[in-house]
LUMLUMDREN-2810 file (N, C-alpha, C; in Angstrom, 1 decimal):
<atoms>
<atom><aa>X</aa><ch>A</ch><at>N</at><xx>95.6</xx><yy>93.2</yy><zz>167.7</zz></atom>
<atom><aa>X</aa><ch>A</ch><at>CA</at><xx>95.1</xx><yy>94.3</yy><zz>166.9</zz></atom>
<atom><aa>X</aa><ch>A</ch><at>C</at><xx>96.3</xx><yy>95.3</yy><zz>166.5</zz></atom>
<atom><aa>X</aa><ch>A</ch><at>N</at><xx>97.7</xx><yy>95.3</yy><zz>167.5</zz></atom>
<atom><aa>X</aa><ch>A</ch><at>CA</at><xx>98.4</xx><yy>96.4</yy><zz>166.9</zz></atom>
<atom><aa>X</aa><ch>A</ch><at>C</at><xx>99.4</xx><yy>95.8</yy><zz>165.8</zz></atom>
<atom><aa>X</aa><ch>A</ch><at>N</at><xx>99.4</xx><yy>94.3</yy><zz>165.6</zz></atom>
<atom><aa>X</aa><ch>A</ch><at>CA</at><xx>99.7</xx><yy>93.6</yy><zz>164.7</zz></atom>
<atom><aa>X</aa><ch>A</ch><at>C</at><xx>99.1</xx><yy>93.8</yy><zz>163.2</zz></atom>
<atom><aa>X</aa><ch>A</ch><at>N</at><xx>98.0</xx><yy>94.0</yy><zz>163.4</zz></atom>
<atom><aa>X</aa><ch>A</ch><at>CA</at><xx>97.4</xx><yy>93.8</yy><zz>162.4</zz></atom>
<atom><aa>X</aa><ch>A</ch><at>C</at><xx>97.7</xx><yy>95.9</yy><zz>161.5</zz></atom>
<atom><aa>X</aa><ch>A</ch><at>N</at><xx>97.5</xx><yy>96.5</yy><zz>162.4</zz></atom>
<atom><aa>X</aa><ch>A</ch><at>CA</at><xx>98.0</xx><yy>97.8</yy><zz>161.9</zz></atom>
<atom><aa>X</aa><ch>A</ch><at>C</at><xx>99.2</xx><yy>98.1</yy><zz>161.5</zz></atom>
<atom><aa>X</aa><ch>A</ch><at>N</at><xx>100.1</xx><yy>97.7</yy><zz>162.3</zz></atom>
<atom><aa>X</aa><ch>A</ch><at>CA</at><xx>101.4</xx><yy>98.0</yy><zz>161.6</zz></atom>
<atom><aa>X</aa><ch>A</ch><at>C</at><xx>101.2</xx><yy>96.6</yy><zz>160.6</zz></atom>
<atom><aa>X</aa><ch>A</ch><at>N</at><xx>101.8</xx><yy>95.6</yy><zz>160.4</zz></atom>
<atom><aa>X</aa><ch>A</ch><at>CA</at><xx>101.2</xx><yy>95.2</yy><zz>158.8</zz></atom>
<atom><aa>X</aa><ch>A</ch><at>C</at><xx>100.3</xx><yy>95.8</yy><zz>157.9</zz></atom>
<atom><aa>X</aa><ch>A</ch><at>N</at><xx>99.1</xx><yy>96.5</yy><zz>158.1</zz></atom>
<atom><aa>X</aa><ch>A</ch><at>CA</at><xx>98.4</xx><yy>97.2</yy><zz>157.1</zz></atom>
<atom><aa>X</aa><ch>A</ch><at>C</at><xx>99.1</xx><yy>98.5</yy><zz>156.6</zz></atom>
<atom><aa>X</aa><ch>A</ch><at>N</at><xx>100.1</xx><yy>99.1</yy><zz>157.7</zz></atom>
<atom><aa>X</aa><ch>A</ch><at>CA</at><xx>101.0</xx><yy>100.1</yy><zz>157.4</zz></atom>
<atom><aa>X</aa><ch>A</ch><at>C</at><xx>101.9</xx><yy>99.6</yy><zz>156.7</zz></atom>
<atom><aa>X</aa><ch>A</ch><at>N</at><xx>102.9</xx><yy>98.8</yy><zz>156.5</zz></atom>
<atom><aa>X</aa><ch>A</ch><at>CA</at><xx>104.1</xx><yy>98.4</yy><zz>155.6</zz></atom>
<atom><aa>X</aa><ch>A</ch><at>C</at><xx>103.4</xx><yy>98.0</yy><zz>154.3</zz></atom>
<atom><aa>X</aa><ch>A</ch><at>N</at><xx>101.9</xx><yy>97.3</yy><zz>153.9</zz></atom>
<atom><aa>X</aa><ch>A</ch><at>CA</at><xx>101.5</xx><yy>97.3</yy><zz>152.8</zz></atom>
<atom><aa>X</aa><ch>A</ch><at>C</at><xx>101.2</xx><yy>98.5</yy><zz>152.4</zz></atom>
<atom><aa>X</aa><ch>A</ch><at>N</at><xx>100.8</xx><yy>99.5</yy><zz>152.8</zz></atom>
<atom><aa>X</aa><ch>A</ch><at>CA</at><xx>100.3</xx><yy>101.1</yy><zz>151.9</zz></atom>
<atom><aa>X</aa><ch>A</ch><at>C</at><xx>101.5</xx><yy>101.7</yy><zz>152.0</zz></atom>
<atom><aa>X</aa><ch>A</ch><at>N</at><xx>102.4</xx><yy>101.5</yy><zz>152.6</zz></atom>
<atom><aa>X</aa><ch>A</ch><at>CA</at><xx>104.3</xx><yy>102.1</yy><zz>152.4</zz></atom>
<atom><aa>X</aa><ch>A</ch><at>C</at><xx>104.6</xx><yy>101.4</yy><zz>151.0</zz></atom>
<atom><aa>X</aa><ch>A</ch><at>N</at><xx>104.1</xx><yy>100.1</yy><zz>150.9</zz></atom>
<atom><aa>X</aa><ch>A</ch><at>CA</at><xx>104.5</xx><yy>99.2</yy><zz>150.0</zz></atom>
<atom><aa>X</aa><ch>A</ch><at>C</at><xx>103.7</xx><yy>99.7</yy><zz>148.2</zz></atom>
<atom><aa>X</aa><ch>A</ch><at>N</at><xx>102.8</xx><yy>99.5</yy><zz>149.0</zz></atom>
<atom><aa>X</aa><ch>A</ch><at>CA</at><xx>102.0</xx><yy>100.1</yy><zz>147.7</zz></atom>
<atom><aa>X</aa><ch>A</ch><at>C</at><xx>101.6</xx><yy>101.8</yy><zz>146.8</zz></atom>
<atom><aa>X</aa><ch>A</ch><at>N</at><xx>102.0</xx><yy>102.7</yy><zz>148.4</zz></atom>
<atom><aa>X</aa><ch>A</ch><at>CA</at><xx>102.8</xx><yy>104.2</yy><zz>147.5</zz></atom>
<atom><aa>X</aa><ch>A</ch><at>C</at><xx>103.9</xx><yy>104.2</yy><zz>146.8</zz></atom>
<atom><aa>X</aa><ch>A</ch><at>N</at><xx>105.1</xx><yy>103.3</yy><zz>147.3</zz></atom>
<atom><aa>X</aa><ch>A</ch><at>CA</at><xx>106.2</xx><yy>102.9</yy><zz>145.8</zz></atom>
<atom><aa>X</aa><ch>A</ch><at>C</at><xx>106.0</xx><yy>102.5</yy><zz>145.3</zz></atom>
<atom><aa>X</aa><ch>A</ch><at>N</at><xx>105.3</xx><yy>101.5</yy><zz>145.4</zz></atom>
<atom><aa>X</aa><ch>A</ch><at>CA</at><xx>105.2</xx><yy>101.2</yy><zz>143.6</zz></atom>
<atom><aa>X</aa><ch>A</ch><at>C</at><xx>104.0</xx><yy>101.8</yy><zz>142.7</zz></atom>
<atom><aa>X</aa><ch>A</ch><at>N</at><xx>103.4</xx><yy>102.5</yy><zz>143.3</zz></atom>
<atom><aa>X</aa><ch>A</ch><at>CA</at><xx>102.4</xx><yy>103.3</yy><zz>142.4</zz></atom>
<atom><aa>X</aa><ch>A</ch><at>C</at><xx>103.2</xx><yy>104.6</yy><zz>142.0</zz></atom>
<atom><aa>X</aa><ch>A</ch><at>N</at><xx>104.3</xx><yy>104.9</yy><zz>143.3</zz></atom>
<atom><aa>X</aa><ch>A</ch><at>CA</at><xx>105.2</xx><yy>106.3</yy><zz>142.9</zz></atom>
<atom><aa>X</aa><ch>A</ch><at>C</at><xx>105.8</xx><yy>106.1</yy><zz>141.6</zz></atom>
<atom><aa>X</aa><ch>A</ch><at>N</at><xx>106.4</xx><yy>104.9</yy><zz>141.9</zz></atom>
<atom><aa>X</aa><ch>A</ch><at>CA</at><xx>107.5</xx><yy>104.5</yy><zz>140.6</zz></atom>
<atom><aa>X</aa><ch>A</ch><at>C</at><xx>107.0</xx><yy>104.0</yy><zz>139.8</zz></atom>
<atom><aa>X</aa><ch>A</ch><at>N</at><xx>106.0</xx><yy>103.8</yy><zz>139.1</zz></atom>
<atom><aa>X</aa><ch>A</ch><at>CA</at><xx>105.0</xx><yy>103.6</yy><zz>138.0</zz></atom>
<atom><aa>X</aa><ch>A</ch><at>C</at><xx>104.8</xx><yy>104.9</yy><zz>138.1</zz></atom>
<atom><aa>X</aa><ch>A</ch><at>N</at><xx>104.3</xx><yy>106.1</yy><zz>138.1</zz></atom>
<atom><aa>X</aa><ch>A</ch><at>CA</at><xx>104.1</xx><yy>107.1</yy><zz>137.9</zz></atom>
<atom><aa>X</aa><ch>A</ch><at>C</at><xx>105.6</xx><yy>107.7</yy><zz>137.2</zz></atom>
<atom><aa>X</aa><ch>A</ch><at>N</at><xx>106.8</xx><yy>107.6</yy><zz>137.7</zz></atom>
<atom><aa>X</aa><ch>A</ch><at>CA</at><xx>107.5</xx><yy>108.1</yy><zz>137.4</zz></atom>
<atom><aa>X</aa><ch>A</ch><at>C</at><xx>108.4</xx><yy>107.7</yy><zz>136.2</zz></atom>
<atom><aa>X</aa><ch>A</ch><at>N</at><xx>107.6</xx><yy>106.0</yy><zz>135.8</zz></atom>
<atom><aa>X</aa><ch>A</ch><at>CA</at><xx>108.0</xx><yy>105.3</yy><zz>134.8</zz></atom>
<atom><aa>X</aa><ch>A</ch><at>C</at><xx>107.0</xx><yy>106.0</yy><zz>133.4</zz></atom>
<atom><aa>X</aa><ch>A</ch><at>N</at><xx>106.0</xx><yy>105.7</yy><zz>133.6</zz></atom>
<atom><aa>X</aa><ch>A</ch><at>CA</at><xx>104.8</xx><yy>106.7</yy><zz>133.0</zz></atom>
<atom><aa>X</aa><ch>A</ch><at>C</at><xx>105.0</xx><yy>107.9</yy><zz>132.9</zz></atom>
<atom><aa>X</aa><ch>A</ch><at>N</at><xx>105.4</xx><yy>108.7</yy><zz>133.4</zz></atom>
<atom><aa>X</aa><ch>A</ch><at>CA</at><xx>105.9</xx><yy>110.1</yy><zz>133.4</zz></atom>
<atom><aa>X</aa><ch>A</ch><at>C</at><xx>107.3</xx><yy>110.4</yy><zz>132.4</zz></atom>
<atom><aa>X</aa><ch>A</ch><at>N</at><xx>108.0</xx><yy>109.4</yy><zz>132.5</zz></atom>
<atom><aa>X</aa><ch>A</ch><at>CA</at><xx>109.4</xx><yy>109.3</yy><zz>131.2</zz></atom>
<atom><aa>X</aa><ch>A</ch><at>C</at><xx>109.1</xx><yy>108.8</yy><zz>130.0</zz></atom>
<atom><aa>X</aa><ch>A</ch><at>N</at><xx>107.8</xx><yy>107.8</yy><zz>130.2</zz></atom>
<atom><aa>X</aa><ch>A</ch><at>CA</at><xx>107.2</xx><yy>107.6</yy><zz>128.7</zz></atom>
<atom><aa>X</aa><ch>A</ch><at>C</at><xx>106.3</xx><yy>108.6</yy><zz>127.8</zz></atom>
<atom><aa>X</aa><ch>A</ch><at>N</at><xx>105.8</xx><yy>109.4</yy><zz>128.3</zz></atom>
<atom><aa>X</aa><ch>A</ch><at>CA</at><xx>105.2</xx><yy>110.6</yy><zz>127.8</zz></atom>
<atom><aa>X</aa><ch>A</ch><at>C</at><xx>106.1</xx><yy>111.5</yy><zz>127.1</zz></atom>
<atom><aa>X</aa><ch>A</ch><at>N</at><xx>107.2</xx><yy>111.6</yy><zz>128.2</zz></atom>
<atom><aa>X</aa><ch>A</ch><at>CA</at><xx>107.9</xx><yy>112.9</yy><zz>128.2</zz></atom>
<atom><aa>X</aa><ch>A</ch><at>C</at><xx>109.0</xx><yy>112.4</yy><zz>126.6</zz></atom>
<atom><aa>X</aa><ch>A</ch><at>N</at><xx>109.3</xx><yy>111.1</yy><zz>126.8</zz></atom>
<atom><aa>X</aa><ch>A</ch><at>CA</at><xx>110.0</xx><yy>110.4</yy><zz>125.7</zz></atom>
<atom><aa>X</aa><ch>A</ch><at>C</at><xx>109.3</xx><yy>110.7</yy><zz>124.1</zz></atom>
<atom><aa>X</aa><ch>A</ch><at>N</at><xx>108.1</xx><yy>110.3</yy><zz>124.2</zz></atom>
<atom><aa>X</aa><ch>A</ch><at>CA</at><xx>107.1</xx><yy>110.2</yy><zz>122.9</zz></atom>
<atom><aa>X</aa><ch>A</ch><at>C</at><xx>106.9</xx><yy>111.4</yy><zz>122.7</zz></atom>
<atom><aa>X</aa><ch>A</ch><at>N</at><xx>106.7</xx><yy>112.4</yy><zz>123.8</zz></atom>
<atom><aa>X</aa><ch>A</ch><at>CA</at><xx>106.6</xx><yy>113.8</yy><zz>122.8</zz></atom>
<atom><aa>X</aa><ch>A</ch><at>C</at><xx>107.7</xx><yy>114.5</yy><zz>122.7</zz></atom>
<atom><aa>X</aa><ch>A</ch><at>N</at><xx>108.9</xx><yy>114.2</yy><zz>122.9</zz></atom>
<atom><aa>X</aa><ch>A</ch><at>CA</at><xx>110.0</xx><yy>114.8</yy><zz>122.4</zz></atom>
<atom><aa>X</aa><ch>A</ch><at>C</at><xx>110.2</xx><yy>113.7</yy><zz>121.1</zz></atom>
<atom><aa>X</aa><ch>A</ch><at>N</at><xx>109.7</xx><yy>112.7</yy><zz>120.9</zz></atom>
<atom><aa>X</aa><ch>A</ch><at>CA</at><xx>110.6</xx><yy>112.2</yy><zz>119.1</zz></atom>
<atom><aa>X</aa><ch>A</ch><at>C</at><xx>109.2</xx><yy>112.8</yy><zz>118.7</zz></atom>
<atom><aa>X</aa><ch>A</ch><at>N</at><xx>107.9</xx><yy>112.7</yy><zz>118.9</zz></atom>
<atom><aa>X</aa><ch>A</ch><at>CA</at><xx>107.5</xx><yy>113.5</yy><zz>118.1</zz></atom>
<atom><aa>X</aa><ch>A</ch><at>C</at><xx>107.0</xx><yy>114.8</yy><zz>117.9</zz></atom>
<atom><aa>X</aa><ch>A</ch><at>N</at><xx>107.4</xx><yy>116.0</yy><zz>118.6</zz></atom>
<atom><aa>X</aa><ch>A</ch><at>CA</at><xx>108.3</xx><yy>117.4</yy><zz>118.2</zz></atom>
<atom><aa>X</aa><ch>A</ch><at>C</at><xx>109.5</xx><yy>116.7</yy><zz>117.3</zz></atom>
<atom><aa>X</aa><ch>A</ch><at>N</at><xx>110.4</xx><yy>116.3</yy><zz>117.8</zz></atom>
<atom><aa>X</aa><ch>A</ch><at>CA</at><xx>111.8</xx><yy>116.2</yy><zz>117.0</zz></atom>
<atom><aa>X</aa><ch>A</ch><at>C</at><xx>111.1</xx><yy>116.0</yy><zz>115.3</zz></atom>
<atom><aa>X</aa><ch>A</ch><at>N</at><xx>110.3</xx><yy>114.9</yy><zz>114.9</zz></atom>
<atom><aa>X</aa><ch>A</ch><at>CA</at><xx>110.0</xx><yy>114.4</yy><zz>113.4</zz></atom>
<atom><aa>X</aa><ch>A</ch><at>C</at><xx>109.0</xx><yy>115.7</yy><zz>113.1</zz></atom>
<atom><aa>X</aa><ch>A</ch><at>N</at><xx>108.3</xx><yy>116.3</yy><zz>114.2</zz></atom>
<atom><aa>X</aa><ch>A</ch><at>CA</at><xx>107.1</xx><yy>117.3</yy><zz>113.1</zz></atom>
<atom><aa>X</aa><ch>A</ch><at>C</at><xx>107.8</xx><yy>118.3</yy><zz>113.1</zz></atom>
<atom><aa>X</aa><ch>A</ch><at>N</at><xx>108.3</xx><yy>119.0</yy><zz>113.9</zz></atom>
<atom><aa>X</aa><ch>A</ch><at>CA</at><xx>109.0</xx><yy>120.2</yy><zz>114.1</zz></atom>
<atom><aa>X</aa><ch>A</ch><at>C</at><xx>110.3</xx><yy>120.8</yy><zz>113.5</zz></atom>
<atom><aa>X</aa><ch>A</ch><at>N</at><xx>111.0</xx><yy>119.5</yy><zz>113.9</zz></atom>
<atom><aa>X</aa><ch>A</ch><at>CA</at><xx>112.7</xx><yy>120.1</yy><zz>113.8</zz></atom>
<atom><aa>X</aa><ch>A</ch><at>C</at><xx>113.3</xx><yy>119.4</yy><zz>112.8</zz></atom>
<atom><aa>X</aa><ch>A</ch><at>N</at><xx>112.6</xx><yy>118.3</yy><zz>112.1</zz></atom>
<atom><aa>X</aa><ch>A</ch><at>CA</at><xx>112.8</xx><yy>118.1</yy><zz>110.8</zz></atom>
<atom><aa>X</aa><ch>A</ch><at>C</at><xx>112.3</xx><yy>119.1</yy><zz>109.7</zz></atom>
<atom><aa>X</aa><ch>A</ch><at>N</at><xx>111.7</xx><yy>119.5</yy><zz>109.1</zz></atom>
<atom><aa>X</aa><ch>A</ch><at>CA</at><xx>111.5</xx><yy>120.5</yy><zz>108.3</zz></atom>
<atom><aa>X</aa><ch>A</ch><at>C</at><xx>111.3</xx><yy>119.8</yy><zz>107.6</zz></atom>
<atom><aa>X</aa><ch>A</ch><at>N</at><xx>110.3</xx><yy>118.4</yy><zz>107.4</zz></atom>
<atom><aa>X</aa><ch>A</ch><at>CA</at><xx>110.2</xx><yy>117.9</yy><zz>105.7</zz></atom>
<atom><aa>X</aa><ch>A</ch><at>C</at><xx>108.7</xx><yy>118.5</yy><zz>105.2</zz></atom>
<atom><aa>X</aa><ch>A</ch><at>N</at><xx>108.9</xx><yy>118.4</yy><zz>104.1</zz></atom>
<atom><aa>X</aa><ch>A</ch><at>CA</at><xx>108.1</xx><yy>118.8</yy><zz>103.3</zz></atom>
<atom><aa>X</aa><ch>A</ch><at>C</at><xx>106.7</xx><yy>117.8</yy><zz>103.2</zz></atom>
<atom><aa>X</aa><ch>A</ch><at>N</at><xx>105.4</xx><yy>118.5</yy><zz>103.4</zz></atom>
<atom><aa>X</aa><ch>A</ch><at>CA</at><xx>104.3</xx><yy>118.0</yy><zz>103.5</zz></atom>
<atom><aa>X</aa><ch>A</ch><at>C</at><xx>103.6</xx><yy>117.3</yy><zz>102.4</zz></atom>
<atom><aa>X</aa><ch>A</ch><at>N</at><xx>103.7</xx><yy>118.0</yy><zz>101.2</zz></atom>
<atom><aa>X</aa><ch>A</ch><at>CA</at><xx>103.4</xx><yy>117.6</yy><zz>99.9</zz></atom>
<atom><aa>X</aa><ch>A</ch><at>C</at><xx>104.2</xx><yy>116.7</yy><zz>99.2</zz></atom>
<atom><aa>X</aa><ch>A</ch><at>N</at><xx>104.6</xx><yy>115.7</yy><zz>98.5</zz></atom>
<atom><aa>X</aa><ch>A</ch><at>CA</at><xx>104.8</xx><yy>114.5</yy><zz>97.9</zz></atom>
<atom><aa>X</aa><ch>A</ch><at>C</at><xx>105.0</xx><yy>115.5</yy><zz>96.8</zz></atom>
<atom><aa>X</aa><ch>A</ch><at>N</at><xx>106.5</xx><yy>115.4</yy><zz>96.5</zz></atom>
<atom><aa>X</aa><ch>A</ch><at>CA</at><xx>107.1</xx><yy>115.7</yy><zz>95.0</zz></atom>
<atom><aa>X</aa><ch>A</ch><at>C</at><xx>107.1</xx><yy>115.3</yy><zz>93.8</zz></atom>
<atom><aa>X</aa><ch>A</ch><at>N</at><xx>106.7</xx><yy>115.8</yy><zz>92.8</zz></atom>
<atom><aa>X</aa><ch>A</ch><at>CA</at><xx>106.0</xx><yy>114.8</yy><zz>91.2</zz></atom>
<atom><aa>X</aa><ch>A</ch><at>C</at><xx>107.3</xx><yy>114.8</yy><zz>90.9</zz></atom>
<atom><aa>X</aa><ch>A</ch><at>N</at><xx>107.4</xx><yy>113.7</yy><zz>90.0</zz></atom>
<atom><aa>X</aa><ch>A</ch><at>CA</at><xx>108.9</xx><yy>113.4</yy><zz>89.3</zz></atom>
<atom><aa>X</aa><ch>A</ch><at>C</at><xx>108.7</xx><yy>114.3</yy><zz>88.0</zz></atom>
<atom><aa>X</aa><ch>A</ch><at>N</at><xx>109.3</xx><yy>115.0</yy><zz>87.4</zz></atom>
<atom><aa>X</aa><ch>A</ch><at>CA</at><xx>109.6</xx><yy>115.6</yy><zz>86.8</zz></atom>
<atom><aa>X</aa><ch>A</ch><at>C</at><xx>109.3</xx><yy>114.6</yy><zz>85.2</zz></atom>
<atom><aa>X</aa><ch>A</ch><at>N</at><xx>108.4</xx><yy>115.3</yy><zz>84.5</zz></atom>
<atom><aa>X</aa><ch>A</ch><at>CA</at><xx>107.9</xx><yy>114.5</yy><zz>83.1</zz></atom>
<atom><aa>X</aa><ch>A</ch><at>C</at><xx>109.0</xx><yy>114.6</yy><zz>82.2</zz></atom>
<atom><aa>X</aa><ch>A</ch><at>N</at><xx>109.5</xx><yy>113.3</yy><zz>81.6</zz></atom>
<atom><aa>X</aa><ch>A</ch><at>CA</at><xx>110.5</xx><yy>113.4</yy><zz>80.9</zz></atom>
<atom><aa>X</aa><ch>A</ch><at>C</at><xx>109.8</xx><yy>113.9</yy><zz>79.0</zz></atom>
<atom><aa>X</aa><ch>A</ch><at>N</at><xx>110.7</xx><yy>113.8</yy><zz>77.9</zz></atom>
<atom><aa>X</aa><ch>A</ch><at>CA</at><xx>110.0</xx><yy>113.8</yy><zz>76.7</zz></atom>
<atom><aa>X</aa><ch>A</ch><at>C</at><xx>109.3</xx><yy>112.9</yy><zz>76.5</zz></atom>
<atom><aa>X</aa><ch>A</ch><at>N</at><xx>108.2</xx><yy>113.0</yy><zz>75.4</zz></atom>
<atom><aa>X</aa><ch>A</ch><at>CA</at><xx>107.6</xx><yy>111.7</yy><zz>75.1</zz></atom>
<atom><aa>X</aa><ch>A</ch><at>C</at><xx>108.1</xx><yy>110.6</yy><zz>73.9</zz></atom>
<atom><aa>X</aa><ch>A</ch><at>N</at><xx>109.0</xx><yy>109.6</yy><zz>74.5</zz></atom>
<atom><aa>X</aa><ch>A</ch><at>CA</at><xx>109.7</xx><yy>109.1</yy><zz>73.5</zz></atom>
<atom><aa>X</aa><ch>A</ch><at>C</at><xx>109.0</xx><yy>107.7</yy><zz>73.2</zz></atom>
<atom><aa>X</aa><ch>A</ch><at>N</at><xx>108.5</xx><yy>107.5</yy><zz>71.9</zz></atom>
<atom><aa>X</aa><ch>A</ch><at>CA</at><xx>107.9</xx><yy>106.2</yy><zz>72.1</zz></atom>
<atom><aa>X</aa><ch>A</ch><at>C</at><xx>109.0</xx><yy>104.8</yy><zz>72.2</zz></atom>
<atom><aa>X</aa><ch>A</ch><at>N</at><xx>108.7</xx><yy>103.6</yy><zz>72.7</zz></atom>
<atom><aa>X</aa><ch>A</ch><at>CA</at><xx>109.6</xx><yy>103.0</yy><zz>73.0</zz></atom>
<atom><aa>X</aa><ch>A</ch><at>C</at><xx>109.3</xx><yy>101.9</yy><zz>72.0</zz></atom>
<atom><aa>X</aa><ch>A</ch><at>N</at><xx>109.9</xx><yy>101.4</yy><zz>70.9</zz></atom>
<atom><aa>X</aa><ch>A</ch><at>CA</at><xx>109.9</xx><yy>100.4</yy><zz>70.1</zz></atom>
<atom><aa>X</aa><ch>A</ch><at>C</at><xx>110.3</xx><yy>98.5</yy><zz>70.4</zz></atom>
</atoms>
């Protein structure tokens, strides 16, 4: 029986790292994705509306 406890203890030691570090992997992928997208909405400054090309004269073309 105390076999069997300490083995069920080195699997839940075993399986709080790797859930820690999956958390902490998942925690750098969030933190990544919302800093490029701040960086593209925010700190780029582009313009929201689509710019019309400027109408040239009306020249017919023969």
């Amino acid at each position: 029986m105390v076999t069997l406890l300490s083995g069920l203890g080195k699997e839940v030691i075993i399986m709080e790292t790797l859930l820690e570090f999956l958390r902490k992997v998942l925690k750098g992928l969030v933190r990544e994705i919302s800093a490029y997208t701040f960086r593209k909405n925010v700190l780029e400054n582009k313009k929201t509306t689509p710019r019309r090309r400027k109408q040239g004269g009306s020249q017919d073309k023969l």
